[in-house]
C-alpha positions as CSV (number, residue, x, y, z in Angstrom):
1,X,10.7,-8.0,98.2
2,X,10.6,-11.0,100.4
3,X,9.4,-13.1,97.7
4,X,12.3,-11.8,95.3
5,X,14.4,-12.2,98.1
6,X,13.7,-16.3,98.4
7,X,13.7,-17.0,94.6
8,X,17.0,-15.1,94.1
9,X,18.9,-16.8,97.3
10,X,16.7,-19.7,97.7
11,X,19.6,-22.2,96.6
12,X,21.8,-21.3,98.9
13,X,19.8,-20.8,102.0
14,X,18.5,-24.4,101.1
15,X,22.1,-25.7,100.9
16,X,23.3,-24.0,103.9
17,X,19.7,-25.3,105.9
18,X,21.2,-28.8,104.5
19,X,24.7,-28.8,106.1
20,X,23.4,-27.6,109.5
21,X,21.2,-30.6,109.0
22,X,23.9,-33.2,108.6
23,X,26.2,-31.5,111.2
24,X,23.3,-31.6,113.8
25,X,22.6,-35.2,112.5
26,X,26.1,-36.2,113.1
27,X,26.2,-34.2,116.5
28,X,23.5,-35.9,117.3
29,X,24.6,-39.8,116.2
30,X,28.2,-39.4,118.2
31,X,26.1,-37.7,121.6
32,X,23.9,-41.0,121.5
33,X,26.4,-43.0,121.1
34,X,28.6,-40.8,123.9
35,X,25.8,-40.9,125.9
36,X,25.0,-44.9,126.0
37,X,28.8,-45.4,126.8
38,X,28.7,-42.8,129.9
39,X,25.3,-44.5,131.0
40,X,26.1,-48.2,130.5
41,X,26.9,-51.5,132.4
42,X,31.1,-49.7,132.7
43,X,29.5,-46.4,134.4
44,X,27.0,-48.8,136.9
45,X,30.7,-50.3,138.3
46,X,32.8,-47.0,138.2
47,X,33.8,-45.8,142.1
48,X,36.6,-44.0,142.7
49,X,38.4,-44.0,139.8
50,X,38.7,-47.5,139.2
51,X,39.6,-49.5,136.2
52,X,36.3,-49.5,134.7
53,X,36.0,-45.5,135.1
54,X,39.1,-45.3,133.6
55,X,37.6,-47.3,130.5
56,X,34.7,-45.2,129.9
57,X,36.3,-41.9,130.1
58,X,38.9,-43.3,127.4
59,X,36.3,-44.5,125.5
60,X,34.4,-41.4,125.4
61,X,38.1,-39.3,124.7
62,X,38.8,-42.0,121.6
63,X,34.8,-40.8,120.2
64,X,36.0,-37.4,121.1
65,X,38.7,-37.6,118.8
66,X,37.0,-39.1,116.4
67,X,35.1,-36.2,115.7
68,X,37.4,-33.6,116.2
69,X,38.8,-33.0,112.7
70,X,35.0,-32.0,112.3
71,X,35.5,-29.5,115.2
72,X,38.5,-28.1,113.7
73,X,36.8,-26.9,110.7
74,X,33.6,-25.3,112.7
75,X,35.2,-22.0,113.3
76,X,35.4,-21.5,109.2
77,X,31.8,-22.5,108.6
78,X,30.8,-18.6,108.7
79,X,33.0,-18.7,105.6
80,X,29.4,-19.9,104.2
81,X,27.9,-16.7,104.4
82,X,31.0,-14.5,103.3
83,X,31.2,-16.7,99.8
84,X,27.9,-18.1,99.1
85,X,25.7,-15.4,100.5
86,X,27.2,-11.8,101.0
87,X,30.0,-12.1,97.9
88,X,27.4,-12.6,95.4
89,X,24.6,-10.0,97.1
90,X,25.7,-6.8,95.1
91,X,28.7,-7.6,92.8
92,X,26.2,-10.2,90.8
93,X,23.8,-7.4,90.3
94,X,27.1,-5.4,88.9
95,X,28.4,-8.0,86.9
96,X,24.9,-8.6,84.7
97,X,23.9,-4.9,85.1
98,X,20.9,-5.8,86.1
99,X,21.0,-3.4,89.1
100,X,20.0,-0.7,86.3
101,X,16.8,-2.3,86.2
102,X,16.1,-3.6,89.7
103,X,17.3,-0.1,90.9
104,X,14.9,2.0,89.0
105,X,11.7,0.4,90.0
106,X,8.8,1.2,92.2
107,X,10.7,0.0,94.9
108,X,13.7,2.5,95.9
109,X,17.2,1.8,96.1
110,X,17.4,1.2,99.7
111,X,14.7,-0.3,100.7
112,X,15.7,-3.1,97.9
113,X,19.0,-3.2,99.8
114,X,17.5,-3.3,103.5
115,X,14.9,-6.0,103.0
116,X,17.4,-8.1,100.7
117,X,20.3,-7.7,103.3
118,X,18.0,-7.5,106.4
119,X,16.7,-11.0,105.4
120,X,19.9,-12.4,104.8
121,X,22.0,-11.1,107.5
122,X,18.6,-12.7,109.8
123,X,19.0,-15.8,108.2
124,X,23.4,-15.8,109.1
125,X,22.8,-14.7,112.8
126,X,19.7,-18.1,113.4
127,X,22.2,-20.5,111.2
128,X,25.2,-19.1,114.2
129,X,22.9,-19.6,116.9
130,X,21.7,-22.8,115.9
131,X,25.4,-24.6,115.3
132,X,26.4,-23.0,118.4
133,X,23.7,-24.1,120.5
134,X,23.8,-27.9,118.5
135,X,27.7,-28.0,119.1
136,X,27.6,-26.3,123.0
137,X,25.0,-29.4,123.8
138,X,27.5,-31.9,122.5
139,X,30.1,-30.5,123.7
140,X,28.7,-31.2,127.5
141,X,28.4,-34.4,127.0
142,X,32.2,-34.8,127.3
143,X,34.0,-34.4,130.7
144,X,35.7,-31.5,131.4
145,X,35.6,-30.4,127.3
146,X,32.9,-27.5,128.1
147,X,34.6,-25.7,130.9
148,X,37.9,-25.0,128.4
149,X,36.4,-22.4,126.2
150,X,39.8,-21.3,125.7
151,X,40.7,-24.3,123.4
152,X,41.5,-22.4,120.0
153,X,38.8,-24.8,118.0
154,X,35.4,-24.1,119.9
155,X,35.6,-20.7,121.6
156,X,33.9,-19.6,118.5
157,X,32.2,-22.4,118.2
158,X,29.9,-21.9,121.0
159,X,26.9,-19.5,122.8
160,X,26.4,-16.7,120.4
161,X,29.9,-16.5,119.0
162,X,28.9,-18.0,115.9
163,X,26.1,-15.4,115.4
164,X,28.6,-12.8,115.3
165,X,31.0,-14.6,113.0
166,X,28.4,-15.4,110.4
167,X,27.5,-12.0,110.9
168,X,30.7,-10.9,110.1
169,X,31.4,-12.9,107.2
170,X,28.2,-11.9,105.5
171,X,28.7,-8.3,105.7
172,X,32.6,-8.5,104.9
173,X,31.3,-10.9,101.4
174,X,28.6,-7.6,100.9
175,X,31.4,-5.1,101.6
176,X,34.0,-7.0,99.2
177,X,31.3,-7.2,96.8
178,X,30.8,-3.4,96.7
179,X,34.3,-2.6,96.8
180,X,35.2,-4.5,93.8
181,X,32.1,-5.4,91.9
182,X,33.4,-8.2,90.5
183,X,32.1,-12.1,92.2
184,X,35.3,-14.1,92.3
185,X,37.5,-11.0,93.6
186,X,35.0,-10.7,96.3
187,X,35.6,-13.8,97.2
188,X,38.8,-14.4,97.1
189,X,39.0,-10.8,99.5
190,X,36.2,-12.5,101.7
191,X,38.1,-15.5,102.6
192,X,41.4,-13.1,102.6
193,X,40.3,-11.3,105.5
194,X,38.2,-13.8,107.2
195,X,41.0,-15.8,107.6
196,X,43.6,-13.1,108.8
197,X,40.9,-11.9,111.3
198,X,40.6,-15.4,112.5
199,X,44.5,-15.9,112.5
200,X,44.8,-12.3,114.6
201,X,41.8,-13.5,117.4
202,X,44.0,-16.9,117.4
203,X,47.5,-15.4,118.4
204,X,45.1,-12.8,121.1
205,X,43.1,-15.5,122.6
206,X,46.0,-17.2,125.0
207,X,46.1,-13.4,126.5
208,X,42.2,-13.1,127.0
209,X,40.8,-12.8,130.9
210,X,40.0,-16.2,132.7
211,X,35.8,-16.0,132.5
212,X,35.5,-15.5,136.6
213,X,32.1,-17.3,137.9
214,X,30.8,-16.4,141.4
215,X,27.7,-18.0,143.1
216,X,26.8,-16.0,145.9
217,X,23.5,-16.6,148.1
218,X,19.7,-16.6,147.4
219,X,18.8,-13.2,148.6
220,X,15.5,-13.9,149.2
221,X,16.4,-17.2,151.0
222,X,18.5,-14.9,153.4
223,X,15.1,-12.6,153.8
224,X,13.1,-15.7,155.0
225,X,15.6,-16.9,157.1
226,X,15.9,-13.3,158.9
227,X,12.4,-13.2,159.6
228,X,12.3,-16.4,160.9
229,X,15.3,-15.4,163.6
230,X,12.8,-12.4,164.0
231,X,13.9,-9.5,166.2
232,X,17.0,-9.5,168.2
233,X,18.0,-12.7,166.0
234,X,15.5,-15.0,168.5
235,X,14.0,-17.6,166.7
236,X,10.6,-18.6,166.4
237,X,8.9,-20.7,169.1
C-alpha cells in the first residue's frame, strides 16, 4: 500500500516538496540579505537611535515589504492539499470506477483508505510544520515583526498553525470528494469553504486573547540560594 500510495500521488508530493523548496530558498536569500544589512558597517555606528539606525531599520522595513505580497498569500498555501491532494483522493477513484477493482482485492476497504490517507494526511501536517518553522525563522529576523502574531497575514503562518490548516484542507478536499464524487465539484467546494473558514477566523481574530507571557524565577536557583542563607536565613561563613 505504501508503494501504491507513492506511484499514485508521487506527482504531487514532488510538486508540493518543490514549492516549499523555492519558498525556503527565497526565505532564505531575503534573511541573508536582511541579515548582512542588520550586521554591517550602518549597525557598527547605530547608538541611540541615531541617523544611521534609523537607516538600517528602514532598509530592513523596504526588504520587508518587498516580500510581503509573498506573505500575503502564505495563509492559502494549505489550499495545496485541499485541491491537489485530498479532492482527487476518492472522487478520482469514483469518476474511473476503478474503486470496484481496488476495493475488492486482498487488501480490504479500509485499510486501503487508512494507509492511503494516513500517508497523505502525514505528508500535509511535515509540509505545515516545515513552512511554519522556515517562515517563523525569517520572520525574527525583522524587528518587532515576530511579537505581532496578531497581524491577519502570519498568525497562521507560524508554529504549528500551518500543520492544522494543511490538515484541514486535506481532509475537507477528501470529505468534498466523497460527498460529491465528482473532481472539479470537489474542488471548487474545497476552496468554497476553505476560503469562508479563513474569512470567518479573519473577522474573530481582532477579538482573540492577548497571548500573556510570564517569567517567574528559577526554582531550583531559589533552593540553592536557601541553603546557602542556611538556618534562620544566616549565611555561610
Amino acid at each position: 500500500m505504501l508503494w501504491l500510495t507513492w506511484r499514485q500521488h508521487r506527482t504531487q508530493l514532488l510538486v508540493t516538496l518543490g514549492f516549499l523548496a523555492v519558498l525556503g530558498g527565497v526565505l532564505l536569500v531575503s534573511g541573508r540579505i536582511a541579515l548582512d544589512a542588520a550586521n554591517g558597517h550602518i549597525s557598527s555606528y547605530c547608538y541611540g537611535g541615531g541617523v544611521p539606525c534609523r537607516e538600517r531599520d528602514a532598509g530592513l522595513e523596504d526588504l520587508y515589504q518587498t516580500i510581503y505580497p509573498m506573505i500575503v498569500i502564505l495563509p492559502f498555501v494549505p489550499l495545496l492539499a485541499g485541491v491537489f491532494w485530498g479532492a482527487p483522493l476518492l472522487a478520482r477513484e469514483y469518476e474511473r470506477n476503478t474503486h470496484q477493482l481496488a476495493w475488492t482485492q486482498s487488501v480490504s476497504r479500509g485499510r486501503w483508505l487508512g494507509v492511503k490517507f494516513g500517508v497523505l494526511a502525514l505528508c500535509a501536517a511535515l509540509a505545515g510544520l516545515a513552512s511554519g518553522q522556515m517562515f517563523g525563522r525569517w520572520l525574527e529576523i525583522f524587528p518587532g515583526k515576530a511579537e505581532t502574531l496578531a497581524e491577519t497575514s502570519y498568525f497562521g503562518a507560524v508554529g504549528i498553525a500551518p500543520a492544522a490548516w494543511w490538515l484541514f484542507a486535506f481532509a475537507l478536499g477528501t470529505a468534498a470528494g466523497v460527498l460529491v464524487r465528482k473532481t472539479l465539484p470537489a474542488i471548487a467546494i474545497t476552496v468554497g469553504v476553505f476560503v469562508a473558514a479563513s474569512i470567518a477566523l479573519l473577522i474573530l481574530r481582532p477579538h482573540y486573547a492577548e497571548p500573556v507571557r510570564t517569567i517567574g524565577a528559577d526554582p531550583s536557583a531559589q533552593g540553592r540560594a536557601d541553603r546557602r542563607r542556611g538556618p534562620g536565613g544566616a549565611g555561610r561563613a
